[in-house]
C-alpha positions as CSV (number, residue, x, y, z in Angstrom):
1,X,139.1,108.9,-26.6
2,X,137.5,112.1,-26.8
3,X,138.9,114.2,-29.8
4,X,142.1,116.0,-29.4
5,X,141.8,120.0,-27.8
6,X,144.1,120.7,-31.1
7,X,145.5,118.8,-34.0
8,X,147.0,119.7,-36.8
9,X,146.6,118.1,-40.1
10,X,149.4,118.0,-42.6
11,X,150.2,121.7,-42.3
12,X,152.5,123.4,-44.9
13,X,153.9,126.8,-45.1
14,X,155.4,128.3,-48.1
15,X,157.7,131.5,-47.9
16,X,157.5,132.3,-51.7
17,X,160.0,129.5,-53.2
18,X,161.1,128.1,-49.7
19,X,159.0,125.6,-47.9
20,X,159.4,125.6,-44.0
21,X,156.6,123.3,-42.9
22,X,156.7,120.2,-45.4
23,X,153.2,118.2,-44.0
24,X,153.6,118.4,-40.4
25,X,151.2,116.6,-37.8
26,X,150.9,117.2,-34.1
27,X,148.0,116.9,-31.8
28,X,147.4,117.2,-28.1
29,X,145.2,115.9,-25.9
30,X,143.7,117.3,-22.4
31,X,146.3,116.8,-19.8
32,X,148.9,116.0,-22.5
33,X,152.3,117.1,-22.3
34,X,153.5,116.9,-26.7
35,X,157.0,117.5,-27.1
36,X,158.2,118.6,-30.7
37,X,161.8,118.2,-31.2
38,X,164.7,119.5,-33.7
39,X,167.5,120.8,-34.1
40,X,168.0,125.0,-35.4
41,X,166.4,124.9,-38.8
42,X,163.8,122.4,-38.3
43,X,161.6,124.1,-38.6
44,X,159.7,124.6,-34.7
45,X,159.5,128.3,-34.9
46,X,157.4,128.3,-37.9
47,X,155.3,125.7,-36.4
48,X,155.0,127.2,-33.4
49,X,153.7,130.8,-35.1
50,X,151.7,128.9,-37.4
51,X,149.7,127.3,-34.5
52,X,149.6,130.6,-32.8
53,X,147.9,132.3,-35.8
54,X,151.2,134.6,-36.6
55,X,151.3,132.7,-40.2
56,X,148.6,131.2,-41.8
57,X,149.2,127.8,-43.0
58,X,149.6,127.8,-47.1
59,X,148.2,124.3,-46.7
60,X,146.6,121.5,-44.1
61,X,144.2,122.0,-41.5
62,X,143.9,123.2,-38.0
63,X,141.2,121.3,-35.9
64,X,140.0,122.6,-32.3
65,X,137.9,119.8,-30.2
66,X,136.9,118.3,-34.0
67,X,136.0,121.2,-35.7
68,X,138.1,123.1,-38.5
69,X,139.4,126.2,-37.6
70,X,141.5,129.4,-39.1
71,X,143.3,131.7,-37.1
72,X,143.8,134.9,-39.3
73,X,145.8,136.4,-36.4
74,X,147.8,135.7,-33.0
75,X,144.4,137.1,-31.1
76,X,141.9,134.9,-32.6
77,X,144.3,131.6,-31.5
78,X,144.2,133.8,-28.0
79,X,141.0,133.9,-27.9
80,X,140.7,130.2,-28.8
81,X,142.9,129.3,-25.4
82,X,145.9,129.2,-27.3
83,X,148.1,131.1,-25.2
84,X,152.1,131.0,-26.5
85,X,155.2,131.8,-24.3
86,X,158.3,132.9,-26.7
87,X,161.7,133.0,-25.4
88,X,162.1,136.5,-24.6
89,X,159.1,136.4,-22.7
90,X,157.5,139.5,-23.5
91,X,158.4,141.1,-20.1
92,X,159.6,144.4,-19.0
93,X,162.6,143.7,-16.5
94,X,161.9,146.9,-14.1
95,X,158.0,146.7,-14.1
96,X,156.8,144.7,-10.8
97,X,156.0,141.4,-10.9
98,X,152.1,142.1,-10.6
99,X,152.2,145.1,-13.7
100,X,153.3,142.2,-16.2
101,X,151.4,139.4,-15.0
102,X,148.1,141.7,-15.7
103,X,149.8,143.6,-18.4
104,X,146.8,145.2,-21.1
105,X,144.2,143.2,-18.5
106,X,144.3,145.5,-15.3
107,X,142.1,145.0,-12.8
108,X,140.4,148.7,-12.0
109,X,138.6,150.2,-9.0
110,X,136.6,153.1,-8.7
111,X,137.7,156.3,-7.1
112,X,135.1,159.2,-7.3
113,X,134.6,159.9,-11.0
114,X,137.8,157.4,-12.0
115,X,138.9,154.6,-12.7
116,X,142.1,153.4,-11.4
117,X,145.3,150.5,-11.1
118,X,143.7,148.3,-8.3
119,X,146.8,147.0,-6.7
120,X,145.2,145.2,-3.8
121,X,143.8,143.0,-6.2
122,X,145.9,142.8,-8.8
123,X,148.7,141.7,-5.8
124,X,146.5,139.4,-4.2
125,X,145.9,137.2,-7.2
126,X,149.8,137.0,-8.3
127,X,150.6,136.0,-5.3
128,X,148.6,133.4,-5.1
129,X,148.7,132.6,-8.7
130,X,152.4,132.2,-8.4
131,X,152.0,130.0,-5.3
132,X,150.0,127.6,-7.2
133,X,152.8,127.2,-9.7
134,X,155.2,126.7,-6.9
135,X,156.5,129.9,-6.5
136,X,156.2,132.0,-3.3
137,X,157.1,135.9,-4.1
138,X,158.3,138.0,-1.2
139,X,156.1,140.6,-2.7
140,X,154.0,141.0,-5.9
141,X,155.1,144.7,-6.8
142,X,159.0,143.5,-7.0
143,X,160.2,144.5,-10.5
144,X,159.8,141.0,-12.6
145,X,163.8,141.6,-13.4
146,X,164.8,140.4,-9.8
147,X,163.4,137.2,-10.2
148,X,165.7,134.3,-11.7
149,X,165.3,132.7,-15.2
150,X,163.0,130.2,-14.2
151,X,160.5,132.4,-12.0
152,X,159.6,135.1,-15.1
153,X,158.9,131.6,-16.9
154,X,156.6,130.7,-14.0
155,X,155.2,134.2,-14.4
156,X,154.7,133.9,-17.9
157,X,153.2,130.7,-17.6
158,X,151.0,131.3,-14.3
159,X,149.8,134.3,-16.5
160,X,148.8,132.3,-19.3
161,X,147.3,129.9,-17.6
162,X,144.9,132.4,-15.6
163,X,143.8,133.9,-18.6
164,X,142.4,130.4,-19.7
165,X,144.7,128.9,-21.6
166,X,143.5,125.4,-22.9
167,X,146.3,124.6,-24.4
168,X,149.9,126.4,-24.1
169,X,152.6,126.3,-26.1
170,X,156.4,126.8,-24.6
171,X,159.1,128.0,-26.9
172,X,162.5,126.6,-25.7
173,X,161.1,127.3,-21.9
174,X,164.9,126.0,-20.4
175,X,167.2,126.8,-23.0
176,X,169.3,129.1,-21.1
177,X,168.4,128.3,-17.5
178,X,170.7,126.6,-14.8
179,X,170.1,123.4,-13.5
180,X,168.3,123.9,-10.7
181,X,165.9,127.0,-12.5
182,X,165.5,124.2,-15.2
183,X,164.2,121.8,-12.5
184,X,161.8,124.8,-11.8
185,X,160.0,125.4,-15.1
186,X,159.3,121.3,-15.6
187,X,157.6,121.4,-12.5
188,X,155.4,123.9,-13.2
189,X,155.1,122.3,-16.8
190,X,153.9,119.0,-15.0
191,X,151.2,121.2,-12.6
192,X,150.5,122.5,-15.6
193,X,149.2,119.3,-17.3
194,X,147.2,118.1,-14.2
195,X,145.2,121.3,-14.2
196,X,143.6,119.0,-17.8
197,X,145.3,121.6,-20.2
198,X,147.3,120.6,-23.5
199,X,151.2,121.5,-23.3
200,X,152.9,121.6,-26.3
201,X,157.1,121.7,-25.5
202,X,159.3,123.1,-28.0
203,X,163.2,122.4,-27.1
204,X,166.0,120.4,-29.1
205,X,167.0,118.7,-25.7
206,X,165.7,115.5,-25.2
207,X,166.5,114.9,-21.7
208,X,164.0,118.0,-20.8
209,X,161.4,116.4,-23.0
210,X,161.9,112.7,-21.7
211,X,161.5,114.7,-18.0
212,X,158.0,116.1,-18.4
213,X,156.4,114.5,-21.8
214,X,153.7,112.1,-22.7
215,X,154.4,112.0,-26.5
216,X,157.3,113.4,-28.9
217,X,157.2,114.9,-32.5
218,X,160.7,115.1,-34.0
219,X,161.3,117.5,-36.9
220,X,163.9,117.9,-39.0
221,X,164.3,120.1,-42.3
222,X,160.3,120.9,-42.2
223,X,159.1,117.4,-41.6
224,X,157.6,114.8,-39.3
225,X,160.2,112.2,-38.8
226,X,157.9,110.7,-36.5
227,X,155.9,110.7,-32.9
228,X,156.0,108.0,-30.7
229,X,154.3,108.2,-27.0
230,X,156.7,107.7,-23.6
231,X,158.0,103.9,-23.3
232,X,158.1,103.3,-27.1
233,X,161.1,105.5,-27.7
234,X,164.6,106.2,-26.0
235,X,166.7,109.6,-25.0
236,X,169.2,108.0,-27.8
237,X,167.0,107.6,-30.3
238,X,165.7,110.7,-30.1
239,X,168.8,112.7,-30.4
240,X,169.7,110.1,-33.3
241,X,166.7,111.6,-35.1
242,X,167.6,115.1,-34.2
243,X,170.7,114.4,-35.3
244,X,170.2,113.0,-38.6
245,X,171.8,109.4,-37.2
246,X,174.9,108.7,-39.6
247,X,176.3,112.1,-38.8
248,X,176.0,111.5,-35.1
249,X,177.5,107.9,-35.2
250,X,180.3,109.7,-37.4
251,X,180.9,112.4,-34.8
252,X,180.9,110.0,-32.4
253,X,183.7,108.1,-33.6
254,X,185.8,111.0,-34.4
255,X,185.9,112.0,-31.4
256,X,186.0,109.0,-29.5
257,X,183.6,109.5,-27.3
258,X,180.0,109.7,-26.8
259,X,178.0,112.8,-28.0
C-alpha cells in the first residue's frame, strides 16, 4: 500500500496548563472516507484546526505522502490540498451562487485597459461543477442563500474540490440538515472519494459515518480510543465509545428504553 496522502503521528496540543489533543493518530488514504468521532469536548475541533494549520501541534508529527511536514498557517495546509469546510461555511447568504464559489479566485476578462468579473465563465464552470456533485442550479448568479442546507454544503464542497483539494476535511457537514438534505451531502461525500481524494468526516453521529466511511477514529476527552475499518465494528459500539459505555448502559436503564 502506497503511503497515506496524510497521517498524523501522535499529535498533542497544549493550551498553556490544559491539554486538548492527548497523542492523537489518524491517517487517510486516496479514495478513503476517515471518520473521527466524539462527543462535544472531545476534542475534534482542535484536531480538525490543527490539521488545517490554524494551531500548530505542541507535539507529534504531521506526514504528507511520507514526508514530514509543518503547516505554520491555514494557507500553507491550503496550499498543501488540504482544503477544510467549517460549519458556518464561510458564505455570504445574498451573494450569487457563482460570487462565493470563486470568492478571492475570480476569473477576469479583459475589457480595453481593464480587467473585469468574467461572469460567463465564472457561471459556466459552477454550473457544471455543481452538476458533477449532483446538483443542478436553475441559475449560477442566484444568491447562495436560496439554496437549502445541503446545496451551500455541495457548494462548499464542489468549491474545494475544484481548487484541488487532495484531501478535505468536513466539520459536522449534517449536523443541522433534514433528512432528505442529509441524504444530499453523503452523496456528494461518496463522489467525493471516487474522484481518489482523502475525506476526513467530523460528526458525533454514527449512523452518518457508518453511511459513507471506510474507517472510524473515536475520540473522547483528547484521545484515540481506537480506529477500526468498516465490518470490524458496529453502530452500537461506536456510540458506546462515544458515550463512555457504563453511562450509556446506565441511561439506558433509567429510562427504560434504548438510547
Amino acid at each position: 500500500m502506497s503511503a497515506p496522502l496524510i497521517e498524523m503521528i501522535d499529535i498533542e496540543k497544549h493550551f498553556g496548563s490544559v491539554i486538548a489533543l492527548a497523542g492523537v493518530s489518524l491517517s487517510v488514504q486516496e479514495g478513503e472516507c476517515h471518520c473521527l468521532l466524539g462527543d462535544n469536548g472531545a476534542g475534534k475541533s482542535t484536531f480538525i484546526k490543527t490539521l488545517a494549520g490554524v494551531h500548530q501541534p505542541t507535539k507529534g508529527e504531521m506526514r504528507i505522502d511520507g514526508k514530514t511536514v509543518h503547516f505554520p498557517n491555514a494557507r500553507a495546509a491550503i496550499d498543501a490540498g488540504i482544503a477544510t469546510v467549517y460549519q458556518d461555511l464561510a458564505m455570504i447568504p445574498l451573494m450569487s451562487v457563482a460570487r462565493n464559489f470563486w470568492m478571492g479566485r475570480e476569473p477576469q476578462k479583459s475589457v480595453g485597459p481593464f480587467k473585469i468579473w468574467d461572469a460567463d465563465k465564472a457561471n459556466a464552470i459552477t454550473m457544471e461543477e455543481m452538476a458533477r456533485m449532483g446538483i443542478n442550479l436553475r441559475e449560477a448568479d442566484q444568491a447562495v442563500g436560496t439554496l437549502s442546507g445541503g446545496e451551500r454544503q455541495t457548494v462548499a464542497i464542489a468549491r474545494a474540490v475544484y481548487f484541488g483539494a487532495r484531501v478535505l476535511i468536513l466539520d459536522e457537514p449534517t449536523s443541522a440538515l433534514g433528512v432528505r438534505q442529509t441524504a444530499n451531502v453523503l452523496s456528494t461525500i461518496d463522489r467525493v472519494r471516487k474522484k481518489g481524494i482523502g475525506v476526513v468526516f467530523i460528526t458525533h453521529n454514527v449512523r452518518h459515518a457508518m453511511a459513507v466511511g471506510d474507517r472510524f477514529t473515536v475520540l473522547n476527552r483528547g484521545k484515540t480510543l481506537g480506529t477500526a475499518a468498516r465490518g470490524e465494528v458496529g453502530v452500537e459500539e461506536l456510540q458506546d465509545l462515544m458515550a463512555g459505555g457504563k453511562e450509556m448502559v446506565q441511561l439506558e436503564q433509567s429510562l427504560g428504553g434504548t438510547v
